[in-house]
C-alpha positions as MATLAB code, in Angstrom:
seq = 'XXXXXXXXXXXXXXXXXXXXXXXXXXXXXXXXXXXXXXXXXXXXXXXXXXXXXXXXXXXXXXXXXXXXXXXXXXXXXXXXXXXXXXXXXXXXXXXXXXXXXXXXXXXXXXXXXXXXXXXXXXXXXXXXXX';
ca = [
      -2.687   -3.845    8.806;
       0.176   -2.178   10.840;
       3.196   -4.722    9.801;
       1.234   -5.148    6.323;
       2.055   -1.750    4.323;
       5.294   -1.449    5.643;
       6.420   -4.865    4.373;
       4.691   -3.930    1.413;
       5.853   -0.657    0.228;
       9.370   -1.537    0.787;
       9.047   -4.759   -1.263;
       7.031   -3.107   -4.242;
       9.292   -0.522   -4.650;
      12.445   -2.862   -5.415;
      11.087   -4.888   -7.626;
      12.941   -5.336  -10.857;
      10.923   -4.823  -14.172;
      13.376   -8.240  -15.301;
      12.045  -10.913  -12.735;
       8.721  -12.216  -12.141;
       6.530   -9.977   -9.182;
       5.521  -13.356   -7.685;
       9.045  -14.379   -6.854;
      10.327  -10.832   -5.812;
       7.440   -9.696   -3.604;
       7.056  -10.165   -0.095;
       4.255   -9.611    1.686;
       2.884  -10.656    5.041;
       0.345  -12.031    5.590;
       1.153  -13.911    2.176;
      -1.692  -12.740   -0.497;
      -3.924  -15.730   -1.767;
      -3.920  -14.639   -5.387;
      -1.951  -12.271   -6.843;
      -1.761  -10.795  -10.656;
       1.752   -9.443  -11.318;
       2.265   -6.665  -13.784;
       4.594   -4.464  -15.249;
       3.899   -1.203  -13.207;
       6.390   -0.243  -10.855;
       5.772    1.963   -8.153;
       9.003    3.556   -6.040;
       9.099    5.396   -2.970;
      10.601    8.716   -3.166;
      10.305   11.801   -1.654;
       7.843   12.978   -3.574;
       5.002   10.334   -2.330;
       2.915   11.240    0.222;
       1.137    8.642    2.720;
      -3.164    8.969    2.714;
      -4.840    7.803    5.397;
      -8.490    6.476    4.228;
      -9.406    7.742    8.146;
      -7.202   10.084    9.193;
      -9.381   10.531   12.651;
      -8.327    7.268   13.353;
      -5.705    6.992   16.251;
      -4.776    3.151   15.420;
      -4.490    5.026   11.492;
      -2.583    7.566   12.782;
      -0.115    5.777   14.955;
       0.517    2.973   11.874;
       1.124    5.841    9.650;
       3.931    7.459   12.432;
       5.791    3.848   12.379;
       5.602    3.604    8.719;
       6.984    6.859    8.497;
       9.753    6.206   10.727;
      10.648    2.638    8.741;
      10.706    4.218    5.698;
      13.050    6.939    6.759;
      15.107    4.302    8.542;
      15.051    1.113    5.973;
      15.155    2.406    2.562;
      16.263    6.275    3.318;
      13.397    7.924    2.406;
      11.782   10.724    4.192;
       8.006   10.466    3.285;
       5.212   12.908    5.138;
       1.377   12.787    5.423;
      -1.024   14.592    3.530;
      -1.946   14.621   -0.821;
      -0.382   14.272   -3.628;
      -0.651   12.818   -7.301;
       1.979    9.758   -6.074;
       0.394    8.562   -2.901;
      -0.071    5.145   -0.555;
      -3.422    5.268    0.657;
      -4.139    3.211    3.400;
      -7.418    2.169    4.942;
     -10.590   -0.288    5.800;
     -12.245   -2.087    2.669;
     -15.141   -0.122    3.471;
     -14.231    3.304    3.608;
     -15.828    5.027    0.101;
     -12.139    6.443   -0.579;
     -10.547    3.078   -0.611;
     -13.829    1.505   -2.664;
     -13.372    4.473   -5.108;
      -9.458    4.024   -5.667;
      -9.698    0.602   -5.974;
     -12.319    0.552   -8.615;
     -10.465    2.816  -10.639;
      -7.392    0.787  -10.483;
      -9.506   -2.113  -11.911;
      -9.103   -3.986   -8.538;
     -11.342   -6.759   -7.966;
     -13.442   -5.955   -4.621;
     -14.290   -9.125   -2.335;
     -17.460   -8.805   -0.544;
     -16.033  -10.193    2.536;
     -12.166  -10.506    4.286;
     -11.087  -12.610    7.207;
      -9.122  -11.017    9.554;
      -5.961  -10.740    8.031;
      -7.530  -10.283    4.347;
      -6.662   -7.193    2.324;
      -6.714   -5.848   -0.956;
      -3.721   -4.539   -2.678;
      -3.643   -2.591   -6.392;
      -0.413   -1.627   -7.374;
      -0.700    1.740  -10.236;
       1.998    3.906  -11.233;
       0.756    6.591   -9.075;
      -0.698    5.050   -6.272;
      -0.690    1.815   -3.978;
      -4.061    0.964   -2.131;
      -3.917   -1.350    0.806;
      -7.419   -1.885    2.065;
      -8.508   -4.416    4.740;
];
Protein backbone atom coordinates (compact mmCIF):
# COMPACT_ATOMS: atom_id res chain seq x y z
CA UNK A 1 0.00 0.00 0.00
CA UNK A 2 3.12 2.30 0.19
CA UNK A 3 3.45 3.18 -3.78
CA UNK A 4 -0.54 2.79 -3.89
CA UNK A 5 -1.89 6.20 -2.23
CA UNK A 6 0.72 8.17 -3.50
CA UNK A 7 -0.01 7.26 -7.13
CA UNK A 8 -3.40 7.70 -6.18
CA UNK A 9 -3.88 10.98 -4.60
CA UNK A 10 -1.85 12.67 -7.14
CA UNK A 11 -3.92 11.16 -10.00
CA UNK A 12 -7.44 11.86 -8.33
CA UNK A 13 -6.75 15.19 -7.71
CA UNK A 14 -6.11 16.18 -11.53
CA UNK A 15 -8.74 14.76 -12.90
CA UNK A 16 -10.84 16.92 -15.14
CA UNK A 17 -14.69 17.02 -14.45
CA UNK A 18 -14.71 16.99 -18.80
CA UNK A 19 -13.05 13.48 -19.46
CA UNK A 20 -14.01 10.15 -18.43
CA UNK A 21 -12.26 8.97 -14.67
CA UNK A 22 -11.44 5.62 -16.35
CA UNK A 23 -9.17 7.13 -18.94
CA UNK A 24 -7.59 9.87 -16.64
CA UNK A 25 -6.84 7.79 -13.54
CA UNK A 26 -3.87 5.98 -12.78
CA UNK A 27 -3.49 3.75 -10.29
CA UNK A 28 -1.10 0.95 -9.46
CA UNK A 29 -1.76 -1.87 -8.94
CA UNK A 30 -4.52 -1.27 -11.75
CA UNK A 31 -8.14 -1.56 -9.90
CA UNK A 32 -10.33 -4.53 -11.29
CA UNK A 33 -13.55 -2.55 -11.37
CA UNK A 34 -13.94 0.82 -11.02
CA UNK A 35 -17.24 3.23 -10.96
CA UNK A 36 -16.26 6.75 -12.08
CA UNK A 37 -18.19 9.72 -10.84
CA UNK A 38 -18.42 13.24 -10.83
CA UNK A 39 -16.82 14.07 -7.37
CA UNK A 40 -13.59 15.56 -7.43
CA UNK A 41 -11.38 15.55 -4.66
CA UNK A 42 -8.02 18.03 -4.72
CA UNK A 43 -5.18 18.16 -2.55
CA UNK A 44 -4.61 21.35 -0.87
CA UNK A 45 -3.31 22.53 2.10
CA UNK A 46 -6.08 22.24 3.92
CA UNK A 47 -6.28 18.17 3.80
CA UNK A 48 -4.88 16.38 6.36
CA UNK A 49 -3.48 12.63 5.99
CA UNK A 50 -5.37 9.85 8.70
CA UNK A 51 -3.72 7.01 9.43
CA UNK A 52 -6.41 4.06 10.18
CA UNK A 53 -3.26 2.82 12.70
CA UNK A 54 -1.29 5.44 13.54
CA UNK A 55 0.87 2.98 16.02
CA UNK A 56 1.88 1.42 13.05
CA UNK A 57 5.63 2.03 12.09
CA UNK A 58 5.19 0.57 8.35
CA UNK A 59 1.84 3.34 8.64
CA UNK A 60 3.90 5.79 9.86
CA UNK A 61 6.89 5.61 7.62
CA UNK A 62 4.33 5.40 4.28
CA UNK A 63 2.67 8.40 5.60
CA UNK A 64 6.44 10.37 5.97
CA UNK A 65 7.12 9.42 2.08
CA UNK A 66 3.74 10.44 1.06
CA UNK A 67 4.23 13.52 2.75
CA UNK A 68 7.43 14.24 1.23
CA UNK A 69 5.95 13.33 -2.57
CA UNK A 70 3.29 15.45 -2.15
CA UNK A 71 5.33 18.40 -1.10
CA UNK A 72 7.77 17.54 -3.87
CA UNK A 73 5.36 16.42 -6.98
CA UNK A 74 2.38 18.52 -6.91
CA UNK A 75 3.64 21.44 -4.33
CA UNK A 76 1.60 20.81 -1.65
CA UNK A 77 2.56 20.80 1.92
CA UNK A 78 0.09 18.34 3.64
CA UNK A 79 0.58 17.27 7.61
CA UNK A 80 -0.85 14.43 9.78
CA UNK A 81 -3.56 14.57 12.07
CA UNK A 82 -7.87 15.49 11.50
CA UNK A 83 -9.71 17.36 9.61
CA UNK A 84 -13.16 17.57 7.68
CA UNK A 85 -10.98 17.05 4.11
CA UNK A 86 -8.86 14.07 4.90
CA UNK A 87 -7.04 10.77 3.11
CA UNK A 88 -7.42 8.09 5.43
CA UNK A 89 -5.32 5.33 4.94
CA UNK A 90 -5.40 1.85 6.39
CA UNK A 91 -6.08 -2.19 6.51
CA UNK A 92 -9.66 -3.35 5.24
CA UNK A 93 -10.17 -4.42 8.64
CA UNK A 94 -9.56 -1.69 10.82
CA UNK A 95 -13.37 -0.47 12.17
CA UNK A 96 -12.33 3.22 11.00
CA UNK A 97 -11.74 2.23 7.46
CA UNK A 98 -15.06 -0.30 7.58
CA UNK A 99 -16.98 2.74 9.00
CA UNK A 100 -15.78 5.38 6.27
CA UNK A 101 -16.24 3.18 3.66
CA UNK A 102 -19.77 2.27 4.44
CA UNK A 103 -20.72 5.70 4.62
CA UNK A 104 -19.28 6.50 1.33
CA UNK A 105 -21.56 3.73 -0.09
CA UNK A 106 -18.40 1.64 -0.92
CA UNK A 107 -18.93 -1.85 -1.65
CA UNK A 108 -16.83 -4.00 1.03
CA UNK A 109 -15.23 -7.39 -0.37
CA UNK A 110 -15.00 -10.03 2.15
CA UNK A 111 -11.65 -11.00 1.05
CA UNK A 112 -8.38 -9.14 -0.95
CA UNK A 113 -5.34 -10.74 -2.45
CA UNK A 114 -2.33 -9.22 -1.73
CA UNK A 115 -2.30 -6.31 -3.71
CA UNK A 116 -6.29 -5.80 -3.41
CA UNK A 117 -7.65 -2.54 -2.01
CA UNK A 118 -10.59 -0.57 -1.78
CA UNK A 119 -10.79 2.94 -2.91
CA UNK A 120 -14.04 5.54 -2.39
CA UNK A 121 -13.48 8.73 -3.73
CA UNK A 122 -16.09 11.66 -1.68
CA UNK A 123 -15.75 15.24 -1.79
CA UNK A 124 -14.29 15.29 1.57
CA UNK A 125 -12.45 12.32 1.92
CA UNK A 126 -10.47 9.48 -0.02
CA UNK A 127 -10.31 5.95 1.72
CA UNK A 128 -7.66 3.56 0.59
CA UNK A 129 -8.08 0.34 2.49
CA UNK A 130 -6.22 -2.95 1.83
Amino acid sequence: MLILFSVLCFSLGDIADAQPAQSLLQVIPRPRTMTPTNTRFALSKEVRLVLAEPRSADNKFAAEDFLSDARETANVTLRMGNARRNILVGELARPRIVAALKKAGANIPGVLDGEGYVLSVTADQIVVGG
